[in-house]
N, C-alpha and C positions, 0 to 999 in steps of 0.2 A: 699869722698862722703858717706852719711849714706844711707847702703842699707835695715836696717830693714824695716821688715812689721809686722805687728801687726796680729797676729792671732788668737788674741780673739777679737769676734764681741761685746763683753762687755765694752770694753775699746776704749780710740782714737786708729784713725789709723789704723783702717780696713778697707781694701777695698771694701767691698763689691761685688765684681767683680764675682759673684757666680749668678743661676739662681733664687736660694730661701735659705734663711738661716733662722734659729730661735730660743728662746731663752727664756730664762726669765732672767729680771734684778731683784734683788733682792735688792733694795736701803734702808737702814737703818742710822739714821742719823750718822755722825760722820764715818760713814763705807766706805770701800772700794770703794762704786760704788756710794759713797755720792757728785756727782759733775755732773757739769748742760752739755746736750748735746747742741753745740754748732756749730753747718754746717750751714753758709752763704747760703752757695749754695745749700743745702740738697743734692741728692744723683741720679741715673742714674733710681732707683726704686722706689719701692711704699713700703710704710712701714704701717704697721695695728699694734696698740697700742690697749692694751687690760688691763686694770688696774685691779687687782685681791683685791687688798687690801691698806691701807692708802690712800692716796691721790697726786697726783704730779700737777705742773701748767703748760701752755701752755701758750708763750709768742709769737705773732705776733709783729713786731711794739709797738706799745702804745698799743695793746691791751692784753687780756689773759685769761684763760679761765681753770677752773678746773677742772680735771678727778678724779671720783668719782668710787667704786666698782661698775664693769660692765659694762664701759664706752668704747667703741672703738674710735678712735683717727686714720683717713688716712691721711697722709704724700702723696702728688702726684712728680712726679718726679721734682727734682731741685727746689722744694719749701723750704725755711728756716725751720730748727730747730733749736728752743730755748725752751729747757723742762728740768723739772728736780724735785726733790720732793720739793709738797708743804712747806713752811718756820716753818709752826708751827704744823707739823705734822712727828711722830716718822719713816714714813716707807712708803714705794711704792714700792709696788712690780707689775711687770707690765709684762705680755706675749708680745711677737712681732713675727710679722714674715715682713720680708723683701723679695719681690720678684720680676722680672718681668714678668706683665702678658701675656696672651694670648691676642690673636688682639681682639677674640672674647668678651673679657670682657669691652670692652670701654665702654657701656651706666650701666655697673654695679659697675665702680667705681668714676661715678660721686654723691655723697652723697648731699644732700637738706641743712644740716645744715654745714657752711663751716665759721671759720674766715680767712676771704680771700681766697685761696685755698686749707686750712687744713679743712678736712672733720673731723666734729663728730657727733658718736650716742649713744644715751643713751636708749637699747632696753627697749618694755611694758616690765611688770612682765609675761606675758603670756610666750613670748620667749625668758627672758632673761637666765635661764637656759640653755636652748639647745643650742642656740649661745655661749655661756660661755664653754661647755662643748665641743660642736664640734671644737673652736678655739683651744682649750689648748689640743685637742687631733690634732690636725694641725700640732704645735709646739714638741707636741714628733713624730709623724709621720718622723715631716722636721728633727728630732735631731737623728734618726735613721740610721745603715748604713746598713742595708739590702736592695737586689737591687731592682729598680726601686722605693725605696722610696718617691726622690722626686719629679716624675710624681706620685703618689700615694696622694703626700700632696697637690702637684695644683689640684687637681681632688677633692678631700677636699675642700680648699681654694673656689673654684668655687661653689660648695654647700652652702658653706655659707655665699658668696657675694651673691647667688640667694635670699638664705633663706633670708637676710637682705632685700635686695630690693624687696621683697613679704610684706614686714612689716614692711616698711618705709611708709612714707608720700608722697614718691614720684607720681606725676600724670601726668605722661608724657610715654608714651611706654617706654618698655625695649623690643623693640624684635630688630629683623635683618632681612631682607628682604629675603625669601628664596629662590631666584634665586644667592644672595650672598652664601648661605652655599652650592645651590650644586655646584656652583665655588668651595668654602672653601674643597667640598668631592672629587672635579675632583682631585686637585691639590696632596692633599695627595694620591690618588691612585696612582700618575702622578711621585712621587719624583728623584721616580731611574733614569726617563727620560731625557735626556739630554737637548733637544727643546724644545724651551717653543714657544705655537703658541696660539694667542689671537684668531685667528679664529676659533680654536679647545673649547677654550673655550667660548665665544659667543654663537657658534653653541650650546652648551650643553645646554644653556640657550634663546635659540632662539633672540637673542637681538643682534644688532650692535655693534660690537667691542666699537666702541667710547661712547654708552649706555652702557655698561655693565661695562668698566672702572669707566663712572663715577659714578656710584651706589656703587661698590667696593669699592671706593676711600671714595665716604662722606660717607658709613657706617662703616667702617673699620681702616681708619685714614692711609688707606698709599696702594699704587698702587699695583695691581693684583703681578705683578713681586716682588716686596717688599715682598709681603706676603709668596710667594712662596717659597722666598731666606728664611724668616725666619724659615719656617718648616723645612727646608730640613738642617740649622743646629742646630736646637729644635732633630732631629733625629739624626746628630752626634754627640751630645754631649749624647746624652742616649748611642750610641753604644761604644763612647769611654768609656762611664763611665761603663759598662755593659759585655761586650765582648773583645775577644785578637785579633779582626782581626785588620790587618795592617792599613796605614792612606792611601793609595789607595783604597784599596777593598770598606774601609767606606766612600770615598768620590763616589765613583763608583754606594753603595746602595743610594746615595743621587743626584748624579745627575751630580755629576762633573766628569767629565773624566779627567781630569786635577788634577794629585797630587798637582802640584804646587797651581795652580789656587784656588783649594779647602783651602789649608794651608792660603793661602793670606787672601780669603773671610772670613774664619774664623774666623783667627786674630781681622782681621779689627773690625767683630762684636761682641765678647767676649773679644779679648783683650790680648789673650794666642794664641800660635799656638797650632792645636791640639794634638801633644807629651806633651807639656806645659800643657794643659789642663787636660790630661789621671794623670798626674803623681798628678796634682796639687789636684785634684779628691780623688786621692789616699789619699795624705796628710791628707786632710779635713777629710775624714774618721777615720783616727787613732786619728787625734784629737774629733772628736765626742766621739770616744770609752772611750777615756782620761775624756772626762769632762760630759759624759752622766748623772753622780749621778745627776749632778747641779739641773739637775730636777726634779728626783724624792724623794729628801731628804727633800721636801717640803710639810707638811702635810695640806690639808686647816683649820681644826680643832684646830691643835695644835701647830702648827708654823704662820701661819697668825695671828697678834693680833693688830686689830685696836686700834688705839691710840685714 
């Protein structure tokens, strides 16, 4: 049985299996990373394409679509990718960040201009800059291993899907209902707790358990307890990645009393138990350190040269 894994996210064969990863392709023709990305299925995340320079194509189906300097490109989950540099163009170089978001961003990653599911924008001159700049400082943020980096680069990231959706075309609300967020602010106070009691949170919110579910539910994309579960290992995987306490203790600051129970839950939603997780953490790290130049041996002036 072949057990590699690929641990450059540049190449086939990486999992992905990370909360945020990112990067720049550096595509020139004839070269190394000169071949077309090719997922049937796309992927478990959202992927944000940001083209710095030449040109690449976007293949739906029969259809297709070119990215242009300053162009962003959203991949939604398990949507097909077929991309790659344009045919008669020497180079695409392209930023990405790949991530899974928060619950709270669902009405800010549905984008107005979409072939089929794949989202794109091509910001005014007003904000293209700032968006340009705020992304590619995202991408070293995510390429950093200093701690809490990559809650540092969602907290980023989230700035600049607002910034985008301020200065889109969109005309439709972005907000969230605010009897949802102080649900959202019960629960994180709530983590360490063990019970979880919908009449507790109702109350908080003066509403009927079965009204406040379903507000929860259609504004959110997925049930009160859902959302709960998800915080509570959104904070072990920071403590793993962060701290030496043991894999009790940290399921204990989250809510499970159950070592077991907590290792299972884990799993199931990452993918790793979390020793698997802490070490794997680790890994990624040393490989950051390894290939960190990638990104800054890139001059815009004098190594970008449009063809």
């Amino acid at each position: 049985m072949n057990t590699f894994q690929q641990n450059d996210p540049l190449l086939p064969g990486y999992s992905f299996n990370v909360h945020l990863v990112s990067g720049l392709t550096p595509i020139e023709k004839a070269g190394k990373f000169d071949f077309f990305i090719d997922r049937p299925k796309g992927l478990n995340g959202y992927i944000i394409n940001l083209t710095y320079a030449g040109q690449g194509t976007i293949y739906r189906n029969q259809e297709f679509f070119n990215c242009h300097p300053g162009d962003f490109v959203l991949f939604p989950p398990k949507e097909p990718h077929l991309y790659g540099r344009k045919d008669d163009e020497n180079n695409w170089f392209h930023f990405w960040i790949y991530f899974r978001p928060r619950s709270t961003w669902k009405y800010l990653l549905t984008w107005e201009n979409r072939l089929e599911n794949t989202g794109f924008y091509r910001p005014s001159i007003k904000v293209k800059e700032e968006l340009e700049q705020l992304f590619i400082k995202i991408v070293e943020v995510g390429q950093s291993t200093i701690i809490y980096s990559e809650n540092l680069a969602m907290s980023m990231l989230e700035q600049f899907l607002i910034r985008r959706a301020q200065e889109s075309s969109d005309t439709f609300a972005l907000s969230i209902d605010n009897r949802v967020l102080q649900v959202c602010n019960y629960l994180i106070d709530t983590l360490d707790q063990n019970k979880f009691l919908l009449d507790n949170v109702a109350d908080k919110v003066c509403l009927s358990t079965s009204r406040i579910a379903h507000i929860f539910k259609d504004q959110m994309g997925m049930s009160i307890g859902e959302w709960q579960q998800e915080q509570r290992i959104s904070r072990a995987k920071i403590l793993l990645q962060t701290t030496q306490m043991n894999i009790a203790e940290i399921g204990l600051c989250c809510g499970f009393e159950d070592q077991l129970y907590f290792s299972r839950i884990f799993k199931k939603r990452i993918g790793l138990s979390p020793q698997k997780y802490r070490y794997s953490t680790q890994e990624q790290n040393k490989r950051k350190i390894e290939n960190i130049n990638s990104l800054y041996l890139f001059d815009k002036k004098s190594h970008f040269i449009e063809s």
